[in-house]
Backbone as a chain_set.jsonl record, in Angstrom:
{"seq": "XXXXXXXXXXXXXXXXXXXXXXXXXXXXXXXXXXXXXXXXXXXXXXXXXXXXXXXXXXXXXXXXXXXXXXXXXXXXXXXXXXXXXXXXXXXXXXXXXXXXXXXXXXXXXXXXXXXXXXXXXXXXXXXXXXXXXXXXXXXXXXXXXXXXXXXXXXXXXXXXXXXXXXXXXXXXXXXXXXXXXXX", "coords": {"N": [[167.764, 136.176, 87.429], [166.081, 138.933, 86.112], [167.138, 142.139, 88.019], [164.61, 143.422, 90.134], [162.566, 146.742, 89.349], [163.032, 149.11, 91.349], [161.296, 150.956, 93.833], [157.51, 152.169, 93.106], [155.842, 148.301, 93.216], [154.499, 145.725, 90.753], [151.938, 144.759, 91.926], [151.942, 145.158, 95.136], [154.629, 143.802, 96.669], [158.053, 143.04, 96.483], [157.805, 140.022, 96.159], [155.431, 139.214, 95.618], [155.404, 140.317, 92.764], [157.493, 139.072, 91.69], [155.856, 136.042, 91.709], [154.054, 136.912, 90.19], [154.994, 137.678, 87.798], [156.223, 134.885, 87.017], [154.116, 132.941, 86.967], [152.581, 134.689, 84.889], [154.3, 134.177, 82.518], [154.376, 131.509, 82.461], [152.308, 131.44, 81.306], [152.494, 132.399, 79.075], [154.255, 130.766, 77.283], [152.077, 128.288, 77.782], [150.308, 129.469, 75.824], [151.487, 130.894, 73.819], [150.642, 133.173, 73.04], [149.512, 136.187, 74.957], [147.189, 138.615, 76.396], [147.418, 141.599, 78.621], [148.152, 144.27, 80.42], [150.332, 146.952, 79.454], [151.963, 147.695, 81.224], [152.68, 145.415, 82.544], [153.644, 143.582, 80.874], [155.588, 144.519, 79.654], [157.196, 144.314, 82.013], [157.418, 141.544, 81.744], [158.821, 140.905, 79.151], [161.712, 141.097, 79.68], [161.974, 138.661, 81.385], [161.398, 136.694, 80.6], [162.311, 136.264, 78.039], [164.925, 135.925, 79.484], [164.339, 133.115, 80.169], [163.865, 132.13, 78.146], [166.434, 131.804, 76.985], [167.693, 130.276, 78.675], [166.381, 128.012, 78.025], [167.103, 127.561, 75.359], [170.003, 126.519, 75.705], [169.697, 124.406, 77.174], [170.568, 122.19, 79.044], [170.635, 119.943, 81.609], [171.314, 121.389, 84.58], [170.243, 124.535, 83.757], [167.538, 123.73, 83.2], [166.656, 122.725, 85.826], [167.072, 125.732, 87.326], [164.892, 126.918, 85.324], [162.619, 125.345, 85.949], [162.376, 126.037, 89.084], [161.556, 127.938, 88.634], [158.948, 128.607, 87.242], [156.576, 126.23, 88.275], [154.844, 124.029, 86.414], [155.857, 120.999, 85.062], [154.962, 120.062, 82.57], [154.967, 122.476, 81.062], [157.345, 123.91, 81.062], [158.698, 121.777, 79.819], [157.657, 121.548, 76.878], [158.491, 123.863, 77.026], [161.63, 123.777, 76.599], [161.737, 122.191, 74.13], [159.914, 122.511, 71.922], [159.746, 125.487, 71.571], [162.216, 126.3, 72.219], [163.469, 124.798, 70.36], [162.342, 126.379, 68.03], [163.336, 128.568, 68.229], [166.096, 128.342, 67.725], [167.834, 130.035, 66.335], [167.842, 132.333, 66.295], [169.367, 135.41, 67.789], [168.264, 136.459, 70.124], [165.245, 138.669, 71.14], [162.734, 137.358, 71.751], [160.309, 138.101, 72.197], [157.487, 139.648, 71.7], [155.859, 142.816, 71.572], [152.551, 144.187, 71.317], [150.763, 146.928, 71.329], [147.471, 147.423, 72.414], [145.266, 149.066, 72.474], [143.048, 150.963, 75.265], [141.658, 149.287, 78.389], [138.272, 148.279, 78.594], [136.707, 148.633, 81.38], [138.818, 150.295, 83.364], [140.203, 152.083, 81.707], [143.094, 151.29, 81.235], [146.112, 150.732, 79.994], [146.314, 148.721, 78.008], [147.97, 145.654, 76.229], [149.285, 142.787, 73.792], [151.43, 140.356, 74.551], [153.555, 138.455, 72.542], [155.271, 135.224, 71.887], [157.811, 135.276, 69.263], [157.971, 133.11, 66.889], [158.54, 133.137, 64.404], [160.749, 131.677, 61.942], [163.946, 133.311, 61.505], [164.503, 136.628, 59.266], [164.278, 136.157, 56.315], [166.066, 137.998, 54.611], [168.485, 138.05, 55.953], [169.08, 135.871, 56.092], [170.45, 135.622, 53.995], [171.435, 137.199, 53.325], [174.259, 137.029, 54.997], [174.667, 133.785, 54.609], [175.448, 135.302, 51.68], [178.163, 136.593, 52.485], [179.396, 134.66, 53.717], [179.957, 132.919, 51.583], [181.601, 134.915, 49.915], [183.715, 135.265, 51.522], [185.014, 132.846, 51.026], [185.185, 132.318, 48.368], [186.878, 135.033, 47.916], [189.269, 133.972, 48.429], [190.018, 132.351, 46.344], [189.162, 133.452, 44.281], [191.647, 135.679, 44.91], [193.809, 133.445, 43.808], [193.388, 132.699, 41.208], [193.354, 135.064, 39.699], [196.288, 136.261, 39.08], [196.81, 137.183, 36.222], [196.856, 139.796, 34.881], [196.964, 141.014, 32.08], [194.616, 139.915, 30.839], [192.208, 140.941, 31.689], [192.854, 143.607, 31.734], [192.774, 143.929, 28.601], [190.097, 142.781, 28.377], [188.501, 145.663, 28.624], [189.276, 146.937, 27.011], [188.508, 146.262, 24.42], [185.605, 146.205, 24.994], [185.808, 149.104, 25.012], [185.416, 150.491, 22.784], [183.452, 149.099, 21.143], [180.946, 149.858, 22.763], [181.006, 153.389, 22.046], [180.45, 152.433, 19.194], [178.017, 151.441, 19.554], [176.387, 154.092, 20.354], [176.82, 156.099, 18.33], [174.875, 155.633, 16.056], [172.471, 155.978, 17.504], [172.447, 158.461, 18.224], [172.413, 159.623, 15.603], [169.817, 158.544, 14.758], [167.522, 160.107, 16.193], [168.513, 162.662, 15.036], [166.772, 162.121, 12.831], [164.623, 162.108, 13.191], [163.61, 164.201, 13.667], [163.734, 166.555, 11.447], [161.35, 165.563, 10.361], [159.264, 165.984, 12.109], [159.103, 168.439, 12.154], [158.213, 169.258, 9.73], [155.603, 168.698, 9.833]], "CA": [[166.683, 136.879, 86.779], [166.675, 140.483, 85.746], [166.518, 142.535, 89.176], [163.135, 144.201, 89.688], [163.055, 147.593, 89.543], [163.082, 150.357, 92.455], [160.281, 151.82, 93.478], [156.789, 150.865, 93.036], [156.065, 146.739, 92.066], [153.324, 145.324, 90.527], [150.89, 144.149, 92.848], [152.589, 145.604, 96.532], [156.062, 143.24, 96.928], [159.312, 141.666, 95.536], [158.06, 138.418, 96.25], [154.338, 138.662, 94.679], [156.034, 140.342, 91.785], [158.28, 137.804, 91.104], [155.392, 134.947, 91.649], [153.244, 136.793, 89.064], [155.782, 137.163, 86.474], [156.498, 133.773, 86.968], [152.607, 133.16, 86.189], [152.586, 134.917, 83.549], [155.809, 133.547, 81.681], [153.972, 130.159, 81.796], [150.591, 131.521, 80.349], [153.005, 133.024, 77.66], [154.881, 130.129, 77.011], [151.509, 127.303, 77.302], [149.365, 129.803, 74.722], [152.348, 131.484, 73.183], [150.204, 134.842, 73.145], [148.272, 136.631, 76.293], [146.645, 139.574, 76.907], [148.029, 141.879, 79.572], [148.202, 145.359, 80.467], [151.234, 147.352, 78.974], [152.977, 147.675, 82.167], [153.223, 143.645, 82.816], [153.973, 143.246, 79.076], [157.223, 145.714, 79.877], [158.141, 143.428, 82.907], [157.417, 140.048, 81.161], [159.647, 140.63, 78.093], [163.353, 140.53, 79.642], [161.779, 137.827, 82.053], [160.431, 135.336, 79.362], [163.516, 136.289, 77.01], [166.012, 134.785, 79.907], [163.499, 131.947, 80.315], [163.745, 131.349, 76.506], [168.074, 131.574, 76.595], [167.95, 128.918, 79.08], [165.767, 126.65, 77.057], [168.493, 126.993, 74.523], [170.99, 125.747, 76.667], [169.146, 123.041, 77.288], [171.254, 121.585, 80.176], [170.064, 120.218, 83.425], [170.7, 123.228, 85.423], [169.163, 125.255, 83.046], [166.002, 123.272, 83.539], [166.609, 123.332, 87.052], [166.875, 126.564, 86.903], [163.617, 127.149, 85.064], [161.821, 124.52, 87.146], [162.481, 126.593, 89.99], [160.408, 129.378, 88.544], [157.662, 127.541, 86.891], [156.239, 124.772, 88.451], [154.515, 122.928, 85.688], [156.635, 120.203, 83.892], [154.792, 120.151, 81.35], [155.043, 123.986, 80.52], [158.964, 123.892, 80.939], [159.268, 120.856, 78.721], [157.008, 122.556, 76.111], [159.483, 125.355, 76.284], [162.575, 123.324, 76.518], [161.65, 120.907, 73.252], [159.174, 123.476, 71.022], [160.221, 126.859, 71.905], [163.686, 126.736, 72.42], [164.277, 124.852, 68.742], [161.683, 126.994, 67.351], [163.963, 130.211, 68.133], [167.615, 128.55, 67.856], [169.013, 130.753, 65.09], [167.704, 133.963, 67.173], [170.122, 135.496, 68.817], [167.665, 137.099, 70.844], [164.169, 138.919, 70.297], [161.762, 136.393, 71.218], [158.828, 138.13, 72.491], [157.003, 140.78, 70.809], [154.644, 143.621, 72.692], [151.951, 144.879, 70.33], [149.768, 147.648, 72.236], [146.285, 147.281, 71.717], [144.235, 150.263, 73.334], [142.907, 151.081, 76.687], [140.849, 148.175, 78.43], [137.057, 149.131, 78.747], [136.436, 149.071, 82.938], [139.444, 150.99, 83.933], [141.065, 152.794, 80.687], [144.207, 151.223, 81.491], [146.722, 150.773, 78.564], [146.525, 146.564, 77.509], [148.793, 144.946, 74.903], [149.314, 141.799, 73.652], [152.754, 139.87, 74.474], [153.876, 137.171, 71.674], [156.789, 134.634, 71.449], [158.196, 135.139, 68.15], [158.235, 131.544, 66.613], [158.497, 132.706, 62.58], [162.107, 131.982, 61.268], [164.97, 134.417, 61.206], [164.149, 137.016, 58.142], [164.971, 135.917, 54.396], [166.888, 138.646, 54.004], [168.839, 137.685, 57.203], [169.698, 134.606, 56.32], [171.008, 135.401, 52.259], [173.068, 138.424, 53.643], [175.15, 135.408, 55.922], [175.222, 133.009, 53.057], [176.532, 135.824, 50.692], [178.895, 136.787, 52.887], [180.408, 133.28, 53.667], [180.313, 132.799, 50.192], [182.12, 135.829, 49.498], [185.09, 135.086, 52.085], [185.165, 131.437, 50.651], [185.562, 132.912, 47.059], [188.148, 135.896, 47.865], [190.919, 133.163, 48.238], [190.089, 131.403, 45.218], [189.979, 134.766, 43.24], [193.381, 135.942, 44.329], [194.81, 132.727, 43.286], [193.245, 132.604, 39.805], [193.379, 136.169, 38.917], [197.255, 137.142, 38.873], [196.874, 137.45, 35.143], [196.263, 141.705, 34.802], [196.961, 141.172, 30.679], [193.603, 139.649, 30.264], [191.19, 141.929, 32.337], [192.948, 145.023, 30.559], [192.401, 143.733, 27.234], [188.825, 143.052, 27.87], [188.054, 146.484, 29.17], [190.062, 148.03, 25.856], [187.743, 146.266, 23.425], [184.536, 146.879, 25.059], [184.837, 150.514, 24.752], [185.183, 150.477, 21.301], [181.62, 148.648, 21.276], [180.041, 151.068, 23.201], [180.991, 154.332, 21.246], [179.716, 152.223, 17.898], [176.417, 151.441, 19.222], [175.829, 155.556, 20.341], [176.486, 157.211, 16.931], [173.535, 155.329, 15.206], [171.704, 156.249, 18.973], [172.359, 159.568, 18.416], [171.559, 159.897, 14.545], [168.163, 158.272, 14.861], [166.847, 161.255, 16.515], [167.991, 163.489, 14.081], [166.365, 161.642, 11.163], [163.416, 162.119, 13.467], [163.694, 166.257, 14.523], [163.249, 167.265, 10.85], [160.061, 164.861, 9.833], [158.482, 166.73, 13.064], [159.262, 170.376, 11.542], [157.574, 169.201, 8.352], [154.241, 168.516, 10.007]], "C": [[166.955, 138.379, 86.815], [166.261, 141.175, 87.396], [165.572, 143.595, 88.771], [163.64, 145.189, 89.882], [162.704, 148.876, 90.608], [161.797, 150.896, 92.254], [158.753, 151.347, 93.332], [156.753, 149.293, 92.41], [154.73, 146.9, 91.525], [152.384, 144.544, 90.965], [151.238, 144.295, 94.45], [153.715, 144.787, 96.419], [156.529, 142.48, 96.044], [158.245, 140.374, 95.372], [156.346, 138.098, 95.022], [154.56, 139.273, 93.221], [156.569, 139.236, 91.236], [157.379, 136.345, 90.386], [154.333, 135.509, 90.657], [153.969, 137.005, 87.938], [156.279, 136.495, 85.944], [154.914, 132.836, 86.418], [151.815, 133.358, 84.857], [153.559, 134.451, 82.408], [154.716, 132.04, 81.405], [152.968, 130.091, 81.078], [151.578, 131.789, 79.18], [153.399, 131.778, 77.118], [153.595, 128.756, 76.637], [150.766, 128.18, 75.956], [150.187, 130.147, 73.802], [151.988, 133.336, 72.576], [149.317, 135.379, 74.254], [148.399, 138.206, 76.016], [147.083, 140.192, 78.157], [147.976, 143.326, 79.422], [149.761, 146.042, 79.845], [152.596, 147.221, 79.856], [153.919, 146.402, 82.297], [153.993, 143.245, 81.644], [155.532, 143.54, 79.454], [157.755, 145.083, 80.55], [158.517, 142.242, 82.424], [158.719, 140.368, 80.702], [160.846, 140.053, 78.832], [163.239, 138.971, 80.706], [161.683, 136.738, 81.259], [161.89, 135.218, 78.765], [164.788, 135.334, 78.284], [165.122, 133.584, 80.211], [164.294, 130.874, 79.168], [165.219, 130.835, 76.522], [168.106, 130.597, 77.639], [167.696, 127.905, 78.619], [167.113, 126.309, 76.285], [169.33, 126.884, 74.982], [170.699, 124.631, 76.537], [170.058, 121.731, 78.376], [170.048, 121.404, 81.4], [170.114, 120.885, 84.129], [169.833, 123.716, 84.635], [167.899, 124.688, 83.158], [165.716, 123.53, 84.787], [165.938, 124.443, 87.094], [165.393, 127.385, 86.726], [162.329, 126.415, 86.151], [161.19, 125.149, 88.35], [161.341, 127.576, 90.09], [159.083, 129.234, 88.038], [157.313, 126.391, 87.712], [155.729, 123.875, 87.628], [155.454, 122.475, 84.64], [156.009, 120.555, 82.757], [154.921, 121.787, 80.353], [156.545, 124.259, 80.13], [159.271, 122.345, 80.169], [158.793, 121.124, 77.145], [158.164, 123.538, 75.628], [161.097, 124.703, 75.824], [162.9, 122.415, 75.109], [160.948, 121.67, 72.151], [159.623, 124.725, 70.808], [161.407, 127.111, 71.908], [164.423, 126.119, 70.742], [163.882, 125.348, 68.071], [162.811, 128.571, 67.008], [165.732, 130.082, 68.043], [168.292, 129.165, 66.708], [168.646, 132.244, 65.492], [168.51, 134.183, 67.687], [169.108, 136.86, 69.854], [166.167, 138.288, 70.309], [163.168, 138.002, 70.341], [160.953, 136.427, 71.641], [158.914, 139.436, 71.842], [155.791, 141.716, 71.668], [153.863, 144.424, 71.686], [150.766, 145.895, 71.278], [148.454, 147.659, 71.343], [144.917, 148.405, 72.269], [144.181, 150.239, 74.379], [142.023, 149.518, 76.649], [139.358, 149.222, 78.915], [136.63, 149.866, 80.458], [137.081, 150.484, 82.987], [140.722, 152.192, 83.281], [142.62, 152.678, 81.024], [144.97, 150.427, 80.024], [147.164, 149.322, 77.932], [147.636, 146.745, 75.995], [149.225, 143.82, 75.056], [150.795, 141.401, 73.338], [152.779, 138.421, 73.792], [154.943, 136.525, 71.914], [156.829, 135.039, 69.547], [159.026, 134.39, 67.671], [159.098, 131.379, 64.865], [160.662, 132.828, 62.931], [162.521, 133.079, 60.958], [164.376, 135.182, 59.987], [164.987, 136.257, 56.984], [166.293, 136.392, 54.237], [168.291, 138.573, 54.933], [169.934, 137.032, 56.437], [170.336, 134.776, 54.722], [171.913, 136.63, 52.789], [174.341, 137.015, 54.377], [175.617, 134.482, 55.652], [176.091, 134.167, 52.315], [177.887, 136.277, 51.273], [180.137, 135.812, 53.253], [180.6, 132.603, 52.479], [181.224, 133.927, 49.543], [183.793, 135.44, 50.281], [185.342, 133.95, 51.517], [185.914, 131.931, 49.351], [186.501, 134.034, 47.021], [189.411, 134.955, 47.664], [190.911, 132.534, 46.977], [190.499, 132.253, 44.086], [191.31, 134.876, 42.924], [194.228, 134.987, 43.961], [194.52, 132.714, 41.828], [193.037, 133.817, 39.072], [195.109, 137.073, 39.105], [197.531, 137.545, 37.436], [196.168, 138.87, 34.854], [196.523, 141.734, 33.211], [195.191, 140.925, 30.37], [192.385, 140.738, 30.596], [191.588, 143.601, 31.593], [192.176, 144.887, 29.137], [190.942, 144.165, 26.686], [188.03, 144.262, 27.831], [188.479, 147.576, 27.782], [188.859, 147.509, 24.949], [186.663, 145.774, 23.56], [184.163, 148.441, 25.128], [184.779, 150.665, 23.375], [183.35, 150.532, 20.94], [181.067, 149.232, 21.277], [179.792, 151.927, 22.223], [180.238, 153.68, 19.413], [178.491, 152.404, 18.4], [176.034, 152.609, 19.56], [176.089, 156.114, 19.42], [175.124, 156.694, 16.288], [172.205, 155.672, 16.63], [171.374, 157.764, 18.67], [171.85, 160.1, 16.961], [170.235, 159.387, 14.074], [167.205, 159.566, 15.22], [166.725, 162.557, 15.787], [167.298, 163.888, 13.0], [164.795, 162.378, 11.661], [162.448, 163.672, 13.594], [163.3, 166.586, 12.707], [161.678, 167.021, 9.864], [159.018, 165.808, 10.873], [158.234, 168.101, 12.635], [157.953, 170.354, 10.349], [155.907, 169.452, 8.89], [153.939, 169.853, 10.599]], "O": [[167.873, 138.922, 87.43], [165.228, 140.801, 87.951], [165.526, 144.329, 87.784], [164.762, 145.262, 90.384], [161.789, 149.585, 90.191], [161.233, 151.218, 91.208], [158.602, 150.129, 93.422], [157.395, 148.98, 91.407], [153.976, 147.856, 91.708], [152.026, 143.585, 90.281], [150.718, 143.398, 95.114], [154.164, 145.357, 95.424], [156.061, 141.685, 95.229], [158.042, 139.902, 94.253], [156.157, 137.277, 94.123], [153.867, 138.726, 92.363], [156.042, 138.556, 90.356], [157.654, 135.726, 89.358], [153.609, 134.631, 90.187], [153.525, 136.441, 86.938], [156.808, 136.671, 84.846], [154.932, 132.136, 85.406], [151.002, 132.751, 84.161], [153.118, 134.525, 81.261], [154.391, 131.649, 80.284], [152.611, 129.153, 80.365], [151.245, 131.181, 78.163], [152.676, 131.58, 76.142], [153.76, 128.135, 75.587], [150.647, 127.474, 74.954], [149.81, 129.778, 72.69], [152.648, 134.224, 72.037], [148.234, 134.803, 74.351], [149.358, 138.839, 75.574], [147.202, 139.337, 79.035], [147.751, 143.725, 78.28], [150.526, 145.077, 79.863], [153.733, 146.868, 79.542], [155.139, 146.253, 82.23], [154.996, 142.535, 81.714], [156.439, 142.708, 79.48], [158.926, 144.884, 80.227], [159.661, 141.804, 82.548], [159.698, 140.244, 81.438], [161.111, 138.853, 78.766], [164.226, 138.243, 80.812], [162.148, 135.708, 81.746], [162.578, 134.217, 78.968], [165.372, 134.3, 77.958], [165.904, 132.895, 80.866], [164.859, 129.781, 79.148], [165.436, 129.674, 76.175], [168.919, 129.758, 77.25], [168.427, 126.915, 78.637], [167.891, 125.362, 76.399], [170.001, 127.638, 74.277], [171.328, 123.823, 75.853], [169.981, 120.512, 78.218], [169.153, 122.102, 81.877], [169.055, 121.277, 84.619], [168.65, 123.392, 84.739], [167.032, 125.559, 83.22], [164.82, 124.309, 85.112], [164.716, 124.538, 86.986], [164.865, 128.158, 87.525], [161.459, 126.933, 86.85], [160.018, 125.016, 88.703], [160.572, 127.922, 90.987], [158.154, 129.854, 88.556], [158.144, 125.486, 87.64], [156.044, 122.722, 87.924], [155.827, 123.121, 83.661], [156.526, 121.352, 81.974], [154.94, 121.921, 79.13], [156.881, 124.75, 79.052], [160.462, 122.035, 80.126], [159.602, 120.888, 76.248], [158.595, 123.875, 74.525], [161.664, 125.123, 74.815], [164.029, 121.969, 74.908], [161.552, 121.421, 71.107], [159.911, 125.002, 69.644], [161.755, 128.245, 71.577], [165.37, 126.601, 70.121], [164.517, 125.3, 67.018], [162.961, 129.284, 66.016], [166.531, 131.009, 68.174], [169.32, 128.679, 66.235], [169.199, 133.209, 64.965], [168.874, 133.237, 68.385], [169.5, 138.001, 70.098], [166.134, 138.664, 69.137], [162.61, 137.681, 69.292], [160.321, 135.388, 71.83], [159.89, 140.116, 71.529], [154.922, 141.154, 72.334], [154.464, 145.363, 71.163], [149.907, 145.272, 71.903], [148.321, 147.819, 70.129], [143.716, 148.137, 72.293], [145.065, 149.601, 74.951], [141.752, 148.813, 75.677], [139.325, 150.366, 79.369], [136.364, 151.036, 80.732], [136.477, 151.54, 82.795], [141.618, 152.826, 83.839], [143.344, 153.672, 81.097], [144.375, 149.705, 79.224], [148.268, 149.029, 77.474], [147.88, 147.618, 75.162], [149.61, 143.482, 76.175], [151.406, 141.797, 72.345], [152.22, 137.432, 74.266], [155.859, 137.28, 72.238], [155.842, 135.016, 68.811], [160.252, 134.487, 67.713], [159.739, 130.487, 64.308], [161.425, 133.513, 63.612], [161.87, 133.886, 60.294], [163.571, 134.445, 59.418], [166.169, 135.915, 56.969], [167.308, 135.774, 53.914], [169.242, 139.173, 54.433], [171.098, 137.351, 56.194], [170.759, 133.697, 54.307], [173.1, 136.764, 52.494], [175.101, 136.302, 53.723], [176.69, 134.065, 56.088], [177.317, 134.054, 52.306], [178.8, 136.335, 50.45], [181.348, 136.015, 53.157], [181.432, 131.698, 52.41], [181.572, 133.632, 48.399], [184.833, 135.371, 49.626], [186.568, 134.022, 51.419], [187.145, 131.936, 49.308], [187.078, 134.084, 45.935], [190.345, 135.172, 46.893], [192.009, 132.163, 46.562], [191.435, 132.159, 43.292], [191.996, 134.623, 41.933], [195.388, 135.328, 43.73], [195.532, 132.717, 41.128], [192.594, 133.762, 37.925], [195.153, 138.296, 39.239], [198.508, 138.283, 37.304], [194.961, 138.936, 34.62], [196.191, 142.868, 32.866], [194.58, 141.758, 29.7], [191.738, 141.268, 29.693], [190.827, 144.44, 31.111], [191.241, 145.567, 28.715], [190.502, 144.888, 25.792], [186.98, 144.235, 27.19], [188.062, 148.724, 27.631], [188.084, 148.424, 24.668], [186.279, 144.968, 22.712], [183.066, 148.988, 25.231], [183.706, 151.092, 22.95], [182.498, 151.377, 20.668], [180.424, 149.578, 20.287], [178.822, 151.768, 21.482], [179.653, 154.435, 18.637], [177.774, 153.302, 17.958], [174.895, 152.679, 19.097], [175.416, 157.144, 19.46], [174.29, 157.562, 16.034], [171.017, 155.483, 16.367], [170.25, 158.239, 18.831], [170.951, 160.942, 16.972], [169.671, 159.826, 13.072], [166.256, 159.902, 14.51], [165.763, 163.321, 15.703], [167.111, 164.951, 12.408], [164.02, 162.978, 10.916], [161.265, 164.013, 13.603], [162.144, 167.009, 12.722], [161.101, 167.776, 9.081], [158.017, 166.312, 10.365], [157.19, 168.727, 12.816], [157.052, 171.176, 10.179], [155.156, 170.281, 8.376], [152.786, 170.139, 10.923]]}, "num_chains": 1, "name": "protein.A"}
């Protein structure tokens, strides 16, 4: 697990540190969103996130493992069977910390820690395709394009084209410049 860090903990010692961020990991994991002060939020994340990369493992240690730090089966099978195929095309990123104001008692700074369940982005996943579609199709290219006669050719008699259709482009406007004078 990530080592805690120097200095004050959160709640006086290592050890009740540990057993409430172990606490909290399973509230995150049975609701998939909690409420929490900013601070805890900050500790959760890299805690939950190696939680989550064990799920995807999905080995017996790795449950172990988790087991160890959770006690409820059912919370670590939850994560191991929902959660962990929910996020296998993540390579990481799978909680989210949204700050949500002070809390009313003690004006201390709350925010709400998510798993993030939605599928990879769109745009993600069509950059990755075009790209393995692009290396797929380079080899095919250079075998069916050693012919440099044809690609000249076409490039000679489309400019032609062009330059026709801008003279009648360009004498339209003049037909138009001396009807304007008139008025």
């Amino acid at each position: 697990m990530p080592t805690p860090a120097k200095g004050p903990r959160l709640g006086g010692g290592a050890a009740h540190e540990r057993l409430m961020l172990a606490n909290l990991s399973a509230a995150l994991f049975e609701h998939k969103r909690i409420t929490t002060t900013l601070t805890k939020a900050k500790r959760l994340s890299p805690y939950a996130e190696r939680l989550v990369t064990f799920a995807k493992r999905g080995d017996l240690s790795s449950r172990r493992r988790v087991l160890g730090l959770i006690s409820d089966k059912g919370i670590v099978h939850e994560l191991f069977t929902d959660i962990a195929k929910a996020v296998e095309n993540r390579d990481g990123g799978y909680t989210r910390i949204t700050k949500i104001g002070n809390r009313k008692g003690d004006n201390a700074p709350m925010a709400v820690i998510e798993l993030v369940l939605e599928p990879v982005s769109a745009k993600q996943a069509v950059v990755k395709e075009a790209t393995t579609a692009a290396a797929t199709a380079a080899p095919a290219e250079e075998a069916a394009a050693p012919v440099g006669a044809d690609v000249e050719e076409s490039a000679v008699e489309e400019a032609p084209v062009e330059e026709a259709s801008e003279v009648p482009a360009e004498e339209a406007p003049a037909e138009e410049a001396p009807a304007d004078e008139g008025k």
